[in-house]
Each structure stands twice: as structure tokens, then as C-alpha cells.
N, C-alpha and C positions, 0 to 999 in steps of 0.2 A: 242216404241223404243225397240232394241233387248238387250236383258242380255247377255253380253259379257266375263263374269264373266264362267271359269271351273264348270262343275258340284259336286256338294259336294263329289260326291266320287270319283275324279281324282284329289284332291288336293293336292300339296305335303306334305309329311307327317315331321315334326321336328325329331329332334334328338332324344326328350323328345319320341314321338309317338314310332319309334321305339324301344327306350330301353324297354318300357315298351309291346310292342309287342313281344321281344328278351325273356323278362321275361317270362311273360305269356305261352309262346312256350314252354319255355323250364321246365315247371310246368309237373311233370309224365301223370298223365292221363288228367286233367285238360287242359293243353298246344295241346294234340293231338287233343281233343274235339274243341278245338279253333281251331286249326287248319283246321279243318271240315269242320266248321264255316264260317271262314273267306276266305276259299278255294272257295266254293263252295255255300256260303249264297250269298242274295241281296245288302246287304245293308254296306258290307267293301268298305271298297278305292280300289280301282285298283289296286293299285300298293302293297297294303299290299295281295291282291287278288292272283297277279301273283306270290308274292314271297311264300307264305302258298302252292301253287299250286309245286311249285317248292321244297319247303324244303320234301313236302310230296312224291315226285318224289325221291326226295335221300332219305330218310326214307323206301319205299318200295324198291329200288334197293339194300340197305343197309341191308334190311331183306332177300330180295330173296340170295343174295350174302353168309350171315350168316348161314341160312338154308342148301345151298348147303356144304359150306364147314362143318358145322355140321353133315349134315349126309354121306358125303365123309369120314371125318376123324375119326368120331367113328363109323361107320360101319368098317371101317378097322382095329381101334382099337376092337370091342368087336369079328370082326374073327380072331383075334390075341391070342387075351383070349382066344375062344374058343378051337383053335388047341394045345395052352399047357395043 
């Protein structure tokens, strides 16, 4: 007879799972390395899979973004400096 039962890692995840995923995540270096992890490893859930996939998605959009406007707005600021 077939196993009709979801595969262990498409299960839904509890509220419990994600708080402590929430956590984790948001741990300095520790969280990003999960991130990594759970992005891009075997053996997460799916759905904790797609969401690491996606936080890391705003995470580098959110740096390229920071970057730009950091070196737009002090390059402008230190040829400011420079000309007084």
C-alpha cells in the first residue's frame, strides 16, 4: 500500500517552529549562517526553505540598496569637504 502521508520536509511548520526559526534568523552572524543553511541545505522544510530563500533575497537587495546610497551620498559629501 502507498504512503499517503506528505514528505517529512513539506510538513507544515507550528507557530512554535516558526518563532524559533524568527529567532534564530535574526541571531548577528549565527542567523545568517542558518540562513545559508536552511536556504540552500537538504534537509529544511520547504516552506522554511522558500522563506530563508526569500528573507535572503531582501537581505542582499537591502545591501546593494545601502551600498549605492552610501557611496552616492558620501562621495558627494567628502567632494564637498574637499572644495572648502
Amino acid at each position: 500500500m502507498e504512503n499517503l502521508s506528505a514528505p517529512e520536509n513539506s510538513q507544515i511548520m507550528s507557530y512554535k517552529d516558526w518563532a524559533l526559526t524568527v529567532f534564530i534568523s535574526s541571531l548577528p552572524l549565527i542567523g545568517f549562517i542558518m540562513l545559508l543553511v536552511w536556504a540552500f541545505g537538504d534537509e529544511a522544510n520547504i516552506h522554511k526553505k522558500n522563506w530563508a530563500k526569500g528573507t535572503l533575497l531582501i537581505a542582499v537587495i537591502g545591501f546593494i540598496l545601502i551600498m549605492f546610497f552610501l557611496f552616492m551620498f558620501g562621495g558627494l559629501a567628502m567632494l564637498g569637504a574637499m572644495n572648502s
